[in-house]
GUMIFI-449502 format. One record per residue (C-alpha): residue number from 1; residue in three letters; chain; x, y, z. Coordinates in Angstrom, 2 decimals. Layout:
BEGIN
 seq type mol      xx      yy      zz
 NUM  Ala   A       X       Y       Z
...
//
This chain:
BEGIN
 seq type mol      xx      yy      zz
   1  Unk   A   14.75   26.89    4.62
   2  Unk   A   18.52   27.53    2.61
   3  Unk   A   20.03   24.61    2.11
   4  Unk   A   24.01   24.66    3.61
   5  Unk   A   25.44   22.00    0.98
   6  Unk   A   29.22   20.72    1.52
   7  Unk   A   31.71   18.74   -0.19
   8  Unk   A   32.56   15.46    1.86
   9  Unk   A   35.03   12.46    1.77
  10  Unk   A   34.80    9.08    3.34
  11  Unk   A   36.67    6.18    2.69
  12  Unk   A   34.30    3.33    0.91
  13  Unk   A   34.03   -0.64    0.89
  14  Unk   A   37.77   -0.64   -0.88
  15  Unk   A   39.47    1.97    0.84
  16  Unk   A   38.77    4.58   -2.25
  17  Unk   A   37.60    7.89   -0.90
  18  Unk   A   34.20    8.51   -2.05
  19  Unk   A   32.94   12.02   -2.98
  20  Unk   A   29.85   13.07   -1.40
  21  Unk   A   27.43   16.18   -0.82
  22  Unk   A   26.09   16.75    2.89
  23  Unk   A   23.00   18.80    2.72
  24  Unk   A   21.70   20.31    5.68
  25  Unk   A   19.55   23.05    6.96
  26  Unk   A   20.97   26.74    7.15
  27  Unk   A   19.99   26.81   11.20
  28  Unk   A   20.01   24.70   14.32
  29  Unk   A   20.29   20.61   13.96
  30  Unk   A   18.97   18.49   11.93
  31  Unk   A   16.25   16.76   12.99
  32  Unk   A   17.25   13.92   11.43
  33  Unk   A   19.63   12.18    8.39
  34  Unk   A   19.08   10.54    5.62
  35  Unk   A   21.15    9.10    2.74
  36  Unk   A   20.49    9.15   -0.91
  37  Unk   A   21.74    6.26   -3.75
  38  Unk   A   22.01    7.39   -7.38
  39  Unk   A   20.45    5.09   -9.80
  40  Unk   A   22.97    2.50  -12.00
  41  Unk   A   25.70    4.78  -13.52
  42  Unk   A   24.32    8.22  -12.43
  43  Unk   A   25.75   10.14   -9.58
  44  Unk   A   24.70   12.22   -6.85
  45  Unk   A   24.22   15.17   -8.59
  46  Unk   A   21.20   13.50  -10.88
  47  Unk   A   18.30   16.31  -10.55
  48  Unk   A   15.94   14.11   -8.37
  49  Unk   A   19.17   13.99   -5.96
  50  Unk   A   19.30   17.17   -5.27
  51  Unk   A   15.43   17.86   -5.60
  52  Unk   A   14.51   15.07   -3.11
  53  Unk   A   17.89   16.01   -0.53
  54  Unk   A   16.49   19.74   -0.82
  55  Unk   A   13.00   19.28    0.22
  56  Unk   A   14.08   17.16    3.34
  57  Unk   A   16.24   19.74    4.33
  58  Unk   A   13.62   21.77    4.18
  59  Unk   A   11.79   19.75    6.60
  60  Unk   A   14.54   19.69    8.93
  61  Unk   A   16.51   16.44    7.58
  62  Unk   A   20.26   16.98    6.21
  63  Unk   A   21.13   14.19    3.52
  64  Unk   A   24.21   13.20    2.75
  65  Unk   A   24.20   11.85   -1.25
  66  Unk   A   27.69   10.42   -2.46
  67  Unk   A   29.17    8.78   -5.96
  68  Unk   A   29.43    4.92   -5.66
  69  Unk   A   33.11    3.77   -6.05
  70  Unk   A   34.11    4.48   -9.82
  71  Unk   A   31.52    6.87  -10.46
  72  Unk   A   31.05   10.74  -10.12
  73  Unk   A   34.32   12.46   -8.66
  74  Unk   A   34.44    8.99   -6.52
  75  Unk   A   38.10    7.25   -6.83
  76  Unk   A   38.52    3.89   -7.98
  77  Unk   A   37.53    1.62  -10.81
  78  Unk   A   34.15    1.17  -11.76
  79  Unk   A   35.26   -2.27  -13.31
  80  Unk   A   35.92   -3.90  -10.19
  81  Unk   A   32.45   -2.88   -8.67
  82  Unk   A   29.34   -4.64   -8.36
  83  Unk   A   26.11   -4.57   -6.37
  84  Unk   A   27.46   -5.73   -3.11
  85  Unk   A   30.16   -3.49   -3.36
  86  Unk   A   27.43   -0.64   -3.85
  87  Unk   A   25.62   -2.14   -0.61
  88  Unk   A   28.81   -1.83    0.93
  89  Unk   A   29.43    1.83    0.43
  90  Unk   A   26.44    2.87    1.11
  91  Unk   A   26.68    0.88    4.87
  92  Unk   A   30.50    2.76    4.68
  93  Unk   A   28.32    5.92    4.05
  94  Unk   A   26.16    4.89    7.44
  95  Unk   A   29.34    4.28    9.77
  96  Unk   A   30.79    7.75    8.05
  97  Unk   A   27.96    9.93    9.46
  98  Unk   A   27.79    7.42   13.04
  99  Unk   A   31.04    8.42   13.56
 100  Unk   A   29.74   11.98   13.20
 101  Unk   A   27.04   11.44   15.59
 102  Unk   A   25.02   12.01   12.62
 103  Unk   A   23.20    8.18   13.21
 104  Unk   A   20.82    7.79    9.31
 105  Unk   A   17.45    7.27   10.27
 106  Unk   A   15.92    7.60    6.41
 107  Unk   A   17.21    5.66    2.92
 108  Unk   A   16.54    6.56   -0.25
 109  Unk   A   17.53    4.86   -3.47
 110  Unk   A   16.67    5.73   -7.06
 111  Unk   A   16.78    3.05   -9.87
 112  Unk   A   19.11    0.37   -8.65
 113  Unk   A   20.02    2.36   -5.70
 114  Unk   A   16.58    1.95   -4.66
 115  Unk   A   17.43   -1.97   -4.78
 116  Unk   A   20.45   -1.35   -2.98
 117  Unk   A   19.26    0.60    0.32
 118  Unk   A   16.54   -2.69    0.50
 119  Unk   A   19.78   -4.56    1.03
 120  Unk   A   21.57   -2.52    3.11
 121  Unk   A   19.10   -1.75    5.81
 122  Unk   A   19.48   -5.07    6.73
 123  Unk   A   23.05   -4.06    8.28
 124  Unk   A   21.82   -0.88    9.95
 125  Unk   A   19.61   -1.24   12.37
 126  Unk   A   19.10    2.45   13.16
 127  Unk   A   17.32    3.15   10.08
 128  Unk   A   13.77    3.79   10.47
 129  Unk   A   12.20    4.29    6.89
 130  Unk   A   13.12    3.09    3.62
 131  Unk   A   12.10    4.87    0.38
 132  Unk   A   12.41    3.52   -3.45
 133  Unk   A   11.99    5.45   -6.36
 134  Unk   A   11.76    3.21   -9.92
 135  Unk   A   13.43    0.42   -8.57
 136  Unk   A   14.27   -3.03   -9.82
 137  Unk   A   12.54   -5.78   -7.62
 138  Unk   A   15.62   -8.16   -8.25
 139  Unk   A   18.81   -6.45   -9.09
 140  Unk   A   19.56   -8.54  -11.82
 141  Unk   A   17.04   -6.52  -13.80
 142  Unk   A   19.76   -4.50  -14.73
 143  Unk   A   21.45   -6.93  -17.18
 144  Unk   A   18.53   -6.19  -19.83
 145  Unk   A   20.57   -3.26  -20.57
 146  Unk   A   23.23   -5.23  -21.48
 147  Unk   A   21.93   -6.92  -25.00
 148  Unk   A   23.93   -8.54  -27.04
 149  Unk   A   27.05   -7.82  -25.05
 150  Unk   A   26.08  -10.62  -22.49
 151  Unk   A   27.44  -13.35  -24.51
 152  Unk   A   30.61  -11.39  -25.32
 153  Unk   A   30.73  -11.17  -21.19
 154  Unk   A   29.95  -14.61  -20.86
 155  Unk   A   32.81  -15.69  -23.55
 156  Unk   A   35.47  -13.38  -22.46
 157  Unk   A   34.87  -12.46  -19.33
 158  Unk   A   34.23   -9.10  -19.98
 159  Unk   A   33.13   -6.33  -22.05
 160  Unk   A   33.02   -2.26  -22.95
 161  Unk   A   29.55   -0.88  -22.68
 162  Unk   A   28.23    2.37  -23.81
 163  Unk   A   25.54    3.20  -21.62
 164  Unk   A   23.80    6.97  -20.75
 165  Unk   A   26.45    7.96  -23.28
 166  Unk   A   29.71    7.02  -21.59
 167  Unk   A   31.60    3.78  -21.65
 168  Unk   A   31.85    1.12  -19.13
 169  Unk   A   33.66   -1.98  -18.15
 170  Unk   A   31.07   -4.57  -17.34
 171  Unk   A   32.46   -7.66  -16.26
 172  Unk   A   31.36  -11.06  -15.52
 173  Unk   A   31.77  -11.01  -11.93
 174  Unk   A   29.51   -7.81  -12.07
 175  Unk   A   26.41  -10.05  -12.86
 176  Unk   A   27.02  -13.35  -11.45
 177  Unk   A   27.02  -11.14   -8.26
 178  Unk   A   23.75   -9.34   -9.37
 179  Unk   A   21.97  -13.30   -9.97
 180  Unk   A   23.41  -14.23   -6.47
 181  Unk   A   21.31  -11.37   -5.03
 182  Unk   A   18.16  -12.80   -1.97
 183  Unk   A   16.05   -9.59   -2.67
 184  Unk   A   12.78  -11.31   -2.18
 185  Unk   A   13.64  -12.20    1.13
 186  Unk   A   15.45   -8.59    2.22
 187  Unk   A   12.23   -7.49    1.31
 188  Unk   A    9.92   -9.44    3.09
 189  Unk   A   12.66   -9.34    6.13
 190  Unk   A   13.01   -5.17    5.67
 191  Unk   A   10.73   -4.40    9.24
 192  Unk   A   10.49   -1.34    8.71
 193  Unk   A    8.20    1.00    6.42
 194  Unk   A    8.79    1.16    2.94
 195  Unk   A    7.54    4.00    0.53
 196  Unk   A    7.36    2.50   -3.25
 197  Unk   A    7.42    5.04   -5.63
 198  Unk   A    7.14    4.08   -9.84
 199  Unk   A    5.98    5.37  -12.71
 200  Unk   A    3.36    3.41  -14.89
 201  Unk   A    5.09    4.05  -17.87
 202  Unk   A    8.50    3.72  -16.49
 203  Unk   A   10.73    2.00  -19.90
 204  Unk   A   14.13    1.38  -17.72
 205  Unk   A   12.34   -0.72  -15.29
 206  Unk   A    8.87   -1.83  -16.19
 207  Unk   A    5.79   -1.04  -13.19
 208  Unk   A    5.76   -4.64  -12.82
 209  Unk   A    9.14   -4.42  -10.25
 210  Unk   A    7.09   -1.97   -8.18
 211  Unk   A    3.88   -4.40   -7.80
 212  Unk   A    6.31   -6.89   -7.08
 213  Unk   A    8.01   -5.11   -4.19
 214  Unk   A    4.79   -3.79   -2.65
 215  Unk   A    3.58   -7.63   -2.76
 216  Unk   A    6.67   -8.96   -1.30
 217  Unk   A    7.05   -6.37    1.34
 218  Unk   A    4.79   -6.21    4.64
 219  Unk   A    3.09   -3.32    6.24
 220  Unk   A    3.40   -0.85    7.05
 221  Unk   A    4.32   -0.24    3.03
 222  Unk   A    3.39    2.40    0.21
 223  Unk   A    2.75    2.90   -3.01
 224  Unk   A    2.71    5.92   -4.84
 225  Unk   A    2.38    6.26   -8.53
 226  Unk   A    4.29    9.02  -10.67
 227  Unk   A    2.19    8.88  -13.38
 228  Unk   A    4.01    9.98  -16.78
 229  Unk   A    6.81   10.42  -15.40
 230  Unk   A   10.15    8.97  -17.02
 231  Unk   A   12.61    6.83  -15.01
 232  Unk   A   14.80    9.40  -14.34
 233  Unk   A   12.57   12.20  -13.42
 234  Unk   A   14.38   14.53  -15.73
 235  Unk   A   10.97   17.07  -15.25
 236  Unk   A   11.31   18.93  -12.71
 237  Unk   A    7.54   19.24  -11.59
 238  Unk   A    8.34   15.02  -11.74
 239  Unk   A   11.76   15.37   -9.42
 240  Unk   A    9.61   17.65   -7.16
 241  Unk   A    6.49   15.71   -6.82
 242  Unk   A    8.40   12.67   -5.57
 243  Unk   A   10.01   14.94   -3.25
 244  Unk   A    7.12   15.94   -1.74
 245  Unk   A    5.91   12.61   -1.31
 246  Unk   A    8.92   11.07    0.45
 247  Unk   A    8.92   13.87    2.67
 248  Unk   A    5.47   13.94    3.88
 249  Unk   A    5.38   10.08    4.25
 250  Unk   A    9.13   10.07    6.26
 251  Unk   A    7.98   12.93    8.69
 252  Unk   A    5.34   10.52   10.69
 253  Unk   A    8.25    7.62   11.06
 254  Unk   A   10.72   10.11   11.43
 255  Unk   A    8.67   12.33   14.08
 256  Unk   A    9.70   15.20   12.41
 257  Unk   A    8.34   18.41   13.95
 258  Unk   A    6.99   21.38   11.60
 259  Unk   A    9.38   24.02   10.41
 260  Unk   A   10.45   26.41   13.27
 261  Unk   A   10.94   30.61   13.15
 262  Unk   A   14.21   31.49   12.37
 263  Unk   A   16.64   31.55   15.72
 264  Unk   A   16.13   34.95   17.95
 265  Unk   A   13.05   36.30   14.94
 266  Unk   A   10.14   38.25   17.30
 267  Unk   A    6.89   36.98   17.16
 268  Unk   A    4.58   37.75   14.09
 269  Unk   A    7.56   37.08   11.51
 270  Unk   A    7.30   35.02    8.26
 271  Unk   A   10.45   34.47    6.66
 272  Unk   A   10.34   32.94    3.06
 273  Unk   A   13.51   31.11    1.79
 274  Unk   A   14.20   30.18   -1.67
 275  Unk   A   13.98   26.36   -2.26
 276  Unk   A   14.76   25.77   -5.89
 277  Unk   A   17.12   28.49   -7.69
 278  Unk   A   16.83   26.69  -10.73
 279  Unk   A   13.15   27.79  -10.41
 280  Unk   A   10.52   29.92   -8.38
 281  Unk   A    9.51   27.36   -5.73
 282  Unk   A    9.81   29.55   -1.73
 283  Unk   A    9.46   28.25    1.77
 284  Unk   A    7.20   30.60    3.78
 285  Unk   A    7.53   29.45    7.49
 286  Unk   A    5.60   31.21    9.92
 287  Unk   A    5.82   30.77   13.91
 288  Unk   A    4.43   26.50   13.50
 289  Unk   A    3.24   26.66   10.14
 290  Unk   A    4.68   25.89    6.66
 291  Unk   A    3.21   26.46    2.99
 292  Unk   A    4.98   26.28   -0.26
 293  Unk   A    4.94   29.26   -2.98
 294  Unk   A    5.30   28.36   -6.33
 295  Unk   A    4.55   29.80   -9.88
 296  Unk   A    2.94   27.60  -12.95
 297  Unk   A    4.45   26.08  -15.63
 298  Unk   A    3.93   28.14  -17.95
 299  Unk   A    5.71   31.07  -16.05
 300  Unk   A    9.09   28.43  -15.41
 301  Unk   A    7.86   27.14  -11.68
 302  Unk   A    6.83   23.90  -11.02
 303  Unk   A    3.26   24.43   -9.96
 304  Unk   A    3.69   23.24   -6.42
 305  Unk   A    2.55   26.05   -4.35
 306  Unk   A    0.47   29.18   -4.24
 307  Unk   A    1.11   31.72   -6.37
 308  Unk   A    1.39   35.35   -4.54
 309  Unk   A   -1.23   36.92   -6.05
 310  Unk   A   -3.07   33.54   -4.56
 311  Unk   A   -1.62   33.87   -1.23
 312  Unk   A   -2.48   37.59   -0.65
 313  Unk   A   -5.90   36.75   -2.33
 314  Unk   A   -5.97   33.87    0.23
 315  Unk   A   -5.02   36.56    2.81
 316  Unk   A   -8.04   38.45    2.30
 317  Unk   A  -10.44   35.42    1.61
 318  Unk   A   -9.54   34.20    4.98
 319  Unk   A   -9.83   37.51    6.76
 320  Unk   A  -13.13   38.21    5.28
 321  Unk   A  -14.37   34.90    6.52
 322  Unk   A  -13.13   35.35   10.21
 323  Unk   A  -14.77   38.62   10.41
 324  Unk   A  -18.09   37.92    9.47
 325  Unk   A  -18.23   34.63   11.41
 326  Unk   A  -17.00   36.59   14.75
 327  Unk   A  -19.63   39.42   13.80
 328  Unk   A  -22.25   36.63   13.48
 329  Unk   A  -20.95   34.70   16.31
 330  Unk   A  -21.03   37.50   18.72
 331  Unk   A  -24.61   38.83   17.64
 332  Unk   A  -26.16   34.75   17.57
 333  Unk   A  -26.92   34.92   14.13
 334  Unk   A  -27.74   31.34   12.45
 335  Unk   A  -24.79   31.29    9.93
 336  Unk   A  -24.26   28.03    9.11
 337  Unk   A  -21.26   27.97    6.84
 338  Unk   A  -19.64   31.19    5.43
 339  Unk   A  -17.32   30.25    1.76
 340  Unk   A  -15.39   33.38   -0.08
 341  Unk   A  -14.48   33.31   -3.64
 342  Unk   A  -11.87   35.82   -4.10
 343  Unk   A  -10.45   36.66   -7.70
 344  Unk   A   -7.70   39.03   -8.59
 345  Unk   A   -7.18   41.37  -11.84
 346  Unk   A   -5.90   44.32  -12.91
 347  Unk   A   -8.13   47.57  -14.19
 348  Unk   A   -7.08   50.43  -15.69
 349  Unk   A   -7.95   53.08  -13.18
 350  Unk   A  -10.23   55.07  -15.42
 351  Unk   A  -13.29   52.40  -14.87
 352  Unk   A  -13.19   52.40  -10.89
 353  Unk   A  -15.21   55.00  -10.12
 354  Unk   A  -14.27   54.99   -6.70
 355  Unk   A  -10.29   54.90   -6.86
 356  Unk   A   -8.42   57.96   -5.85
 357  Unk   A   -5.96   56.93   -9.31
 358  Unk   A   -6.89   57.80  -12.75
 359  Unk   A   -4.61   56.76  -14.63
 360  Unk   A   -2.63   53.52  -15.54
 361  Unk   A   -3.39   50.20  -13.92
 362  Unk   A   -4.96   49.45  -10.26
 363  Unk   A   -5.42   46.01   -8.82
 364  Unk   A   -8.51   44.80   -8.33
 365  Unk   A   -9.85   42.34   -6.47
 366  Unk   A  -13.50   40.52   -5.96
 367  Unk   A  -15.25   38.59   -3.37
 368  Unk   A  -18.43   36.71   -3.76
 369  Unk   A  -19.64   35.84   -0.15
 370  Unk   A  -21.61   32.46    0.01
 371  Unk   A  -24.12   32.25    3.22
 372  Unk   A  -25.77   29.78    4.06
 373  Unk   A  -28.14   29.40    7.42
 374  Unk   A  -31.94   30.86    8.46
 375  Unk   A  -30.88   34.51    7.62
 376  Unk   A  -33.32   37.07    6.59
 377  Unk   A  -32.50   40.02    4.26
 378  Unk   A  -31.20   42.30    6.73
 379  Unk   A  -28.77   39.54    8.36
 380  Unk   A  -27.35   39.20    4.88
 381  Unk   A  -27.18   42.83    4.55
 382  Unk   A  -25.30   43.13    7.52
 383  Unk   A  -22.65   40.57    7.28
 384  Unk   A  -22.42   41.94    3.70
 385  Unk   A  -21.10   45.21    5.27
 386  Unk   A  -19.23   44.16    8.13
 387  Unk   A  -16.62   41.87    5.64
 388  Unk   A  -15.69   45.08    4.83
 389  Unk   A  -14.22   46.00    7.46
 390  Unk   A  -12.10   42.64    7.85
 391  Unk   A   -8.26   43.69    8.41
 392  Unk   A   -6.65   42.57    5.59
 393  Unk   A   -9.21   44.45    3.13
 394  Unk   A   -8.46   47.66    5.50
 395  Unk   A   -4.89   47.48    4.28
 396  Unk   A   -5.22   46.58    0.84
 397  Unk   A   -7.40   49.83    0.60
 398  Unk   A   -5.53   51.75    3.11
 399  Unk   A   -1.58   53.27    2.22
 400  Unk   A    0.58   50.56    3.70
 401  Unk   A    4.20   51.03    3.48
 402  Unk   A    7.11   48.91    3.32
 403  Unk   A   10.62   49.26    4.01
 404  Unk   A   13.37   46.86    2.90
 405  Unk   A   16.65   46.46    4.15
 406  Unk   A   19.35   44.13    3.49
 407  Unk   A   20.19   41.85    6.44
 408  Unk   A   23.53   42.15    8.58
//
């Protein structure tokens, strides 16, 4: 499904318009809305933003991701925020799509953001699900990052850090109101689900905050690990795997519905939408049903999803499988279980002896049928036969043609 993505204002906690992205599905409503919080100093265009916001949209959810006040292309001073304030815009972010009609349903927070939708669901009552992704247990976590500069803080009241490579104002207000923070009781209080997501080897903030959450927290909760990733999920096959995640887990508290056929498209169409031009990764929706396509690593996907070679080999795997059960079905034959290894290659045409080319390359593919039941010989035989005349391999051997044109 193409993601529609447009520029937004709303005022925040202050008054300061904040700059946002609204991501939402190409077609028909969103099913439902969720809102996404950058991690400390990042903004909303941080690749697991966007990753994550795209792969609810592609489940029907648009997301609306904004810069915190001071941050991003967000006005006002960074300064003269602090962790409530954050709480605060991201409730302003809530009453912003409300007044839209647009009610949030789903949080998700990344790093301290992760922190900070714990707090704010508290205020909205509408939200149904709550997912974290590397997230401090107590906000005050954050001061480790600090150092030395604490005691210049402390002394003067304030002081210029360098931190992700650009400078900020850190002030003393900033952390007296992170120590003054109740997390442990917001997240026993949270009633509602909660997805914990964390990497084990996480060196921003240590897997120990995500044990304590899940402990803290009461069912029903989650925990899903993200293995080597790094905190900020700079890999995308990271960014994408956590995306995947929050999306399957939201879509049973959400009641999200599987991906529809486009609006007015007859019966028998699959349409397959790009869902990550920065790579190879496709939505293939057809009529109910929804797969991913994906290439490997190696070849600059992310590994999420069948390749096509392994989709049209699955096409023909499946096809051969149908037919011989129906065939044994309809003449009460005792097949147990029928399993179809399929493999693809290419040949050069000179060693089929049985290929109208004879020259260049042909494709060429294999089956090994496994059969298992009280057959004799000549059941075997049989069944052997009839796969091929299974659909799929009738077209791969026939002269299929295909016409493109581009749409109106």
């Amino acid at each position: 499904m193409r993601v529609i993505s447009e520029r937004e204002q709303f005022p925040g906690h202050d008054g300061n318009q904040l700059a946002a992205r609204f991501d939402r599905p190409e077609v028909g409503e969103p099913q439902a809305v969720a809102i996404f919080a950058h991690c400390f100093t990042c903004t909303k265009d941080i690749l697991a933003a966007k990753r994550i916001a795209a792969r609810l949209v592609s489940r029907g959810v648009a997301v609306l991701r904004f810069d915190f006040t001071g941050l991003g292309h967000s006005e006002g001073e960074f300064a003269n925020t602090h962790f409530s304030s954050n709480v605060d815009d991201l409730v302003a972010a809530a009453k912003h799509l409300e007044g839209r009609g647009l009610s949030p349903s789903l949080l998700v927070g990344h790093s301290l953001g992760g922190a900070a939708v714990i707090a704010a669901a508290e205020r909205l009552p509408g939200v149904k699900a709550v997912a974290t992704v590397g997230a401090p247990y107590d906000p005050a976590h954050v001061v480790h990052n600090f150092g030395s500069n604490l005691d210049v803080i402390e002394r003067e009241g304030e002081a210029e850090l360098v931190l992700a490579g650009r400078p900020f104002t850190i002030r003393k207000a900033f952390i007296e109101d992170l120590q003054s923070q109740r997390q442990h009781e917001r997240i026993e209080n949270l009633g509602r689900p909660l997805l914990v997501l964390h990497a084990p080897n996480d060196e921003t903030v240590e897997i120990e905050n995500a044990s304590a959450i899940f402990t803290a927290a009461r069912h029903p909760r989650s925990f899903v690990s993200l293995d080597d990733a790094d905190h900020l999920l700079t890999r995308p096959q990271d960014a994408e795997y956590a995306a995947e995640v929050i999306v399957g887990w939201a879509s049973r508290y959400l009641g999200l519905e599987a991906p529809k056929p486009p609006a007015g498209a007859p019966e028998g169409v699959t349409r397959v939408s790009e869902a990550d031009p920065a790579g190879f990764r496709q939505d293939v929706v057809a009529g109910a049903h929804h797969l991913l396509a994906d290439e490997p690593l190696s070849y600059g996907g992310t590994n999420l999803g069948f390749t096509p070679y392994q989709l049209l080999a699955a096409a023909l795997g499946s096809c051969t499988a149908m037919t011989v059960r129906s065939y044994a079905r309809r003449k009460k034959l005792p097949l147990d279980d029928v399993t179809v290894d399929v493999s693809h290659d290419k040949i050069h045409a000179k060693d089929c002896g049985e290929c109208e080319a004879t020259s260049g390359k042909i494709d060429h593919f294999e089956r090994v049928l496994f059969l298992t039941g009280d057959l004799d010989q000549e059941a075997r035989d049989k069944l052997l036969a009839i796969a091929d005349l299974c659909p799929v391999h009738l077209t791969l051997e026939g002269k299929a043609r295909v016409v493109t044109r581009l749409a109106d």
